[in-house]
PLY file of the C-alpha trace (Angstrom):
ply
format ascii 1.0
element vertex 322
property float x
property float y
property float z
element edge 321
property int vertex1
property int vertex2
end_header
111.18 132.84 74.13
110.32 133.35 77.60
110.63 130.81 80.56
107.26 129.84 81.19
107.91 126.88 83.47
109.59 125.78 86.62
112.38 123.79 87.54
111.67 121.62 90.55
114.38 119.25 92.13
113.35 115.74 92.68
112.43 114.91 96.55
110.76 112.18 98.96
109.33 113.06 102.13
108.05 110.08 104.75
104.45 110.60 105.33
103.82 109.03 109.04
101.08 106.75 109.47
97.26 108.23 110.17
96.43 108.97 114.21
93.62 106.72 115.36
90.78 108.42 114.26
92.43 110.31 111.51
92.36 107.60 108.68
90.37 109.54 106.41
92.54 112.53 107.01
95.53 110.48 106.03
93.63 109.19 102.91
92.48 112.45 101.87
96.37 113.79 101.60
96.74 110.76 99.21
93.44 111.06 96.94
94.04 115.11 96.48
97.77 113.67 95.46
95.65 112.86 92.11
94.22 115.99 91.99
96.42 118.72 93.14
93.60 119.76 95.32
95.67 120.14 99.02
94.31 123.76 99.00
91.01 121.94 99.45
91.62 120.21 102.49
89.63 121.59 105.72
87.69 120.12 108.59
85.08 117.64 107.28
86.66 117.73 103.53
88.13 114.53 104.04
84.95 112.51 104.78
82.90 114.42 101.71
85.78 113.66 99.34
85.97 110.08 100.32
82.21 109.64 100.12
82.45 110.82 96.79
85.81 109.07 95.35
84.89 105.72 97.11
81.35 105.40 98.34
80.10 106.91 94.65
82.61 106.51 91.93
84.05 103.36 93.60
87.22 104.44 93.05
89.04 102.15 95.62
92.67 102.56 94.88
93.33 105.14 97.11
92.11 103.11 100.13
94.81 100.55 99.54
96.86 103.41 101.23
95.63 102.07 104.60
95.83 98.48 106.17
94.27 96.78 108.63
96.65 93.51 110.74
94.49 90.92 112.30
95.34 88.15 115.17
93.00 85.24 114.52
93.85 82.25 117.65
91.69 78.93 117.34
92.24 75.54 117.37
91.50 75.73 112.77
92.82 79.78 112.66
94.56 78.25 109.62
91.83 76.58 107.92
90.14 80.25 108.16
93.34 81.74 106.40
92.79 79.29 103.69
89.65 80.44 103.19
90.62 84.11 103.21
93.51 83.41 100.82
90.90 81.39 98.55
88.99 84.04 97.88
91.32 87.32 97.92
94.88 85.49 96.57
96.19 88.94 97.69
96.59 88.31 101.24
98.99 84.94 100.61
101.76 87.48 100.76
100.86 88.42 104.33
100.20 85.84 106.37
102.29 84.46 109.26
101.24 80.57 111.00
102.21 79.87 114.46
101.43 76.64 115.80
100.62 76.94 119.47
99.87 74.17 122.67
96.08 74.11 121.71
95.49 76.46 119.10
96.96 78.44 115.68
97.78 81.64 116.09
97.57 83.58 112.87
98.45 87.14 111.91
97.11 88.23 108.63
97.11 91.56 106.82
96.17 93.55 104.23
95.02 96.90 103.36
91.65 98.26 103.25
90.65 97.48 99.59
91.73 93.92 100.27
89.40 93.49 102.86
86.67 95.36 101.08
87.17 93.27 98.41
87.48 90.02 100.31
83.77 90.56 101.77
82.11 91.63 98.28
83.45 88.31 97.34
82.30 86.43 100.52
79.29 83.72 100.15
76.65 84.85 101.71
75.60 81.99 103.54
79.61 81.69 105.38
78.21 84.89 107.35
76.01 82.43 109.51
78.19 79.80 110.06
81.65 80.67 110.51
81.63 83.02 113.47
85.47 83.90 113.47
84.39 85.19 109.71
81.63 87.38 111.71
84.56 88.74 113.91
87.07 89.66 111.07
84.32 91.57 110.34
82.92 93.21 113.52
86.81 94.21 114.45
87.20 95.90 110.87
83.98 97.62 111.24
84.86 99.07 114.99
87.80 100.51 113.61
86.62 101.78 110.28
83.29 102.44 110.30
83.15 104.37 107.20
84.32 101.51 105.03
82.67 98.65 106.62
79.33 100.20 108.75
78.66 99.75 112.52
79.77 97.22 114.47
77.35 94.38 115.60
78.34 93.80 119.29
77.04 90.28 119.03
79.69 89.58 116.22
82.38 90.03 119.36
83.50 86.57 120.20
86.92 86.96 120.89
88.95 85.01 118.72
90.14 87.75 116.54
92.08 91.09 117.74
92.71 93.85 115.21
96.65 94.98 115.72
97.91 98.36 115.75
99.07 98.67 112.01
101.25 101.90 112.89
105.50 100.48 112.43
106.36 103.28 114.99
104.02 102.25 117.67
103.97 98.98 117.52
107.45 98.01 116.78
108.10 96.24 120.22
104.95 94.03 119.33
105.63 91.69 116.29
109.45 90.11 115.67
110.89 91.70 112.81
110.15 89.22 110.75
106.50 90.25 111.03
107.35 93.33 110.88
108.22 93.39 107.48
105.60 91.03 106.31
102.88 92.96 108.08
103.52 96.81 108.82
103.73 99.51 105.85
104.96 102.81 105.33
103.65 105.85 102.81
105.88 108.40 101.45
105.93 110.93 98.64
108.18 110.82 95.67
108.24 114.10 93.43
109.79 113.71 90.57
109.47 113.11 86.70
107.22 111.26 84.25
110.47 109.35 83.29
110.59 108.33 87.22
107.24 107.59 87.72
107.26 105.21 84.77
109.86 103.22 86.71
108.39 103.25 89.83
104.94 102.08 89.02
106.95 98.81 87.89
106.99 97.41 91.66
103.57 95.94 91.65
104.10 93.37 93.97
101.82 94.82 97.53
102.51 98.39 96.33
99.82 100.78 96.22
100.19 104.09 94.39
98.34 107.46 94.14
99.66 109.61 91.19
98.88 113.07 90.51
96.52 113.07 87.55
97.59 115.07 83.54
94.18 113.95 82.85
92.62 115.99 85.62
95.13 118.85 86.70
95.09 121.77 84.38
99.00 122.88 83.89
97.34 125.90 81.60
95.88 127.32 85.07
98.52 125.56 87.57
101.64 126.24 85.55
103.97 123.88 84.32
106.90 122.21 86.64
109.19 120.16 85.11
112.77 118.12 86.39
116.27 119.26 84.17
118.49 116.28 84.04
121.87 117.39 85.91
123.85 116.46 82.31
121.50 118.43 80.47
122.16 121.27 82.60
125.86 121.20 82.50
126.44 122.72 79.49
124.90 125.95 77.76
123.94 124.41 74.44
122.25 121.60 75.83
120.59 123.23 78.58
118.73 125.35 75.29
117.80 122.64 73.58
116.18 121.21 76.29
114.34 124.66 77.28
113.67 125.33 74.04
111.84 121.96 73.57
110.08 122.87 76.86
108.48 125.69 76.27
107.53 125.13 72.78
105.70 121.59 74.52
104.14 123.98 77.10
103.24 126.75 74.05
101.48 123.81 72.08
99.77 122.92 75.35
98.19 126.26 76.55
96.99 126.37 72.50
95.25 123.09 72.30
93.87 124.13 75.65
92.66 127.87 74.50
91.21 125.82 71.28
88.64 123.80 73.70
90.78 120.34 74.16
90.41 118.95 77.74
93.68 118.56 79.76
93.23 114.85 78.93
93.69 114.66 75.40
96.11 118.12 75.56
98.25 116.38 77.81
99.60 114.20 74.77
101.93 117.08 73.95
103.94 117.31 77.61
107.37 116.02 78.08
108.85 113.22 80.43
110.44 115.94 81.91
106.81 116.98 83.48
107.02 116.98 87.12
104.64 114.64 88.77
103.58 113.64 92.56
103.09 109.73 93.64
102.44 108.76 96.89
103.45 104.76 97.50
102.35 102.52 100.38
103.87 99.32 101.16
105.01 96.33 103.16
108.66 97.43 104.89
110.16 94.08 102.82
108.58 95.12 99.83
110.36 99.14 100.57
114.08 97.12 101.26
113.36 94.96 98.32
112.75 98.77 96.22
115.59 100.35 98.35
118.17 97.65 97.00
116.85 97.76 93.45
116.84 101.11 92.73
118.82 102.71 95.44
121.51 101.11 95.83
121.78 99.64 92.03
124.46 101.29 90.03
122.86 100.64 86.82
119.87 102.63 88.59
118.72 105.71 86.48
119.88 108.94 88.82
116.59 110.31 89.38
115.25 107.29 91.32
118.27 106.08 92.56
118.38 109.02 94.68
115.07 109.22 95.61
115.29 105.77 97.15
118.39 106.44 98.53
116.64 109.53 100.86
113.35 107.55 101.11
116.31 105.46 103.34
117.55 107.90 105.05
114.17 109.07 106.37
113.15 105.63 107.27
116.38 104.75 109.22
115.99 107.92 111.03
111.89 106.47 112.00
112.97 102.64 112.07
116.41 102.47 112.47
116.59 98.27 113.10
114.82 98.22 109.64
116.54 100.28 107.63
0 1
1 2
2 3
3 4
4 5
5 6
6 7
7 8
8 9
9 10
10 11
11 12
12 13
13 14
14 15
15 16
16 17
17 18
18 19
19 20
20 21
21 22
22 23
23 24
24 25
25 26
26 27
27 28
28 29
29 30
30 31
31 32
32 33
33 34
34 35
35 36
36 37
37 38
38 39
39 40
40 41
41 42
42 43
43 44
44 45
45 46
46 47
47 48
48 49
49 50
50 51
51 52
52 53
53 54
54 55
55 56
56 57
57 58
58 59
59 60
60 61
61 62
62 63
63 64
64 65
65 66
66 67
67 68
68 69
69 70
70 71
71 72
72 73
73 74
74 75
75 76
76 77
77 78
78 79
79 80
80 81
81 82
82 83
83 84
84 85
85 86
86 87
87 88
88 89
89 90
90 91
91 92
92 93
93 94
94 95
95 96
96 97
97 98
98 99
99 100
100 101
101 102
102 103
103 104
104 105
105 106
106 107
107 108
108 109
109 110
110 111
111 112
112 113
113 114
114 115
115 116
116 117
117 118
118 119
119 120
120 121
121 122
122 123
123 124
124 125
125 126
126 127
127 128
128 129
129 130
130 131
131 132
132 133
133 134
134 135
135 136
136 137
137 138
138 139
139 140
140 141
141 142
142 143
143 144
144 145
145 146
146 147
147 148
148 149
149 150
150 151
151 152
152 153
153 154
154 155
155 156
156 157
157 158
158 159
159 160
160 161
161 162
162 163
163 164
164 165
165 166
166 167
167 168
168 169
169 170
170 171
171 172
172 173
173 174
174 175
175 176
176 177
177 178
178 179
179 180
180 181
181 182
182 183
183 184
184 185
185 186
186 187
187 188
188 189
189 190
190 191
191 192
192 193
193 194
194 195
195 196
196 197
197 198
198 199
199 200
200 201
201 202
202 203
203 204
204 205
205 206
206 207
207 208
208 209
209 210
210 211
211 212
212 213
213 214
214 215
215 216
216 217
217 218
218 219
219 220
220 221
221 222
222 223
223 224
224 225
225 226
226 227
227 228
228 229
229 230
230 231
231 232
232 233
233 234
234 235
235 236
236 237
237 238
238 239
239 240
240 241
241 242
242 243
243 244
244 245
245 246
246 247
247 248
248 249
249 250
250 251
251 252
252 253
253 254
254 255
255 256
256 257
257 258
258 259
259 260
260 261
261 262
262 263
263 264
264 265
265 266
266 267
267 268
268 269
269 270
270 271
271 272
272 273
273 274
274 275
275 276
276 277
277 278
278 279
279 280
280 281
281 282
282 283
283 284
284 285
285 286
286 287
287 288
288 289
289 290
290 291
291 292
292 293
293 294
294 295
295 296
296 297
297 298
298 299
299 300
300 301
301 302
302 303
303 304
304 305
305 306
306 307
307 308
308 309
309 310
310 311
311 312
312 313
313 314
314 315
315 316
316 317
317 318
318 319
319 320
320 321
């Protein structure tokens, strides 16, 4: 037999936050994640894809990618994060109450789907009487005007202030107790089905974008796959484990030659397939994965690493973090 795949070593790279203005930019890079479509990305790709994954096929995952941190001071700012919480339980996980001379200051977050979300599921009739609601609404829809339509200047009453949501920007801005509650990072783990499997566990404010075996094509694309470091330290078991791979990838490329789609072919690929997830989340819900998995001995290798350089590259951006 012939080697017909490739070995790929497992990796994570930091993916910094989107530019103002470049939020669909930065979501593109995470939607073509899915589809192993990067070579796809030029200027004005990123607003056709988007208007297709989200505006048409409201496929909203992949907006949870970006968030949105709003400042809401009046005399009942928590009465309106009651209401919020009410109707998207989500954002009960970021919310910070301050209690000020006159007023409550409140600083609430989420990302984009939440706050799509949060409107679809907004009475109609709150629109026309609670003006901070109005506001939330105007400052999302100055800043992302693609998700949320234009702006209505007389929705601009002062109360609430959309916050820079970037962690490297805005670090001297919120105590570091906010910090965590409130900012996220994005990175890329590469790695194997057995990983990903793992991963996908931490639910809690996580968001994920996985490249898609239903969609991708390995018969055109080629096969990559991760080789277990005890698998490859001795000869016998290294062929067993190559033999098993390309007779997986053999039985592939038939099914696919006999007319099965990619989705049903895909049945017959190993955990040792390599695979692409980009993760967004809060930075306490990153130290809470970093502890778990990185710095757990009982950790499997493949992701104990990975968190341990997803880390590394964070200290490096955010050093009083991590």
């Amino acid at each position: 037999m012939t080697e017909s795949f490739t070995i790929v070593e497992p990796s994570f790279e930091f993916i910094p936050p989107a530019l103002p203005g470049k939020e669909l930019e930065f979501l593109e890079i995470c939607c073509r994640t899915c589809y192993k479509s990067e070579d796809k990305i030029r200027e004005g790709s990123a607003e056709k894809l988007l208007s297709k994954v989200y505006k048409e096929y409201e496929h909203f995952s992949v907006i949870e990618h970006q968030s949105a941190i709003l400042e809401i001071t009046t005399s009942n700012a928590s009465e309106y994060a009651d209401a919020i919480i009410d109707l998207c339980p989500l954002f009960a996980q970021r919310i910070s109450r301050e209690r000020l001379l006159r007023s409550d200051k409140v600083i609430i977050s989420g990302n984009l789907r939440m706050w799509v979300e949060f409107f679809r599921a907004l009475p109609v009739e709150s629109w026309g009487v609670f003006l901070t609601i109005r506001n939330i609404y105007y400052c999302l829809a100055k800043r992302f005007p693609f998700f949320f339509g234009e702006a209505d200047e007389d929705d601009a009453n002062g109360l609430v202030h959309l916050l820079d949501e970037n962690p490297l920007t805005n670090k001297d801005n919120l105590s570091k107790e906010d910090m965590m509650k409130h900012m996220t990072l994005t990175g890329r783990f590469i790695g194997s089905r057995s990983m990903s499997h793992q991963l996908v566990r931490h639910r809690k404010m996580v968001s994920f974008s996985q490249e898609s075996m239903r969609f991708c094509n390995y018969g055109k694309k080629g096969l990559q796959v991760i080789l277990p470091p005890k698998i490859k330290e001795l000869a016998t078991t290294y062929s067993y484990w190559r033999d098993a791979i390309i007779s997986a990838y053999d039985s592939y490329n038939e099914l696919l030659a006999s007319g099965i789609p990619p989705e049903d072919a895909r049945f017959v690929l190993p955990n040792a397939t390599k695979t692409e997830v980009i993760v967004t989340a809060p930075l306490n819900m990153w130290n809470h994965m970093i502890q778990n998995r990185g710095h757990n001995p009982h950790a499997q290798w493949e992701i104990r690493d990975l968190f341990l350089s997803a880390e590394k590259q964070f200290h490096e951006v955010l050093p009083g973090i991590f």
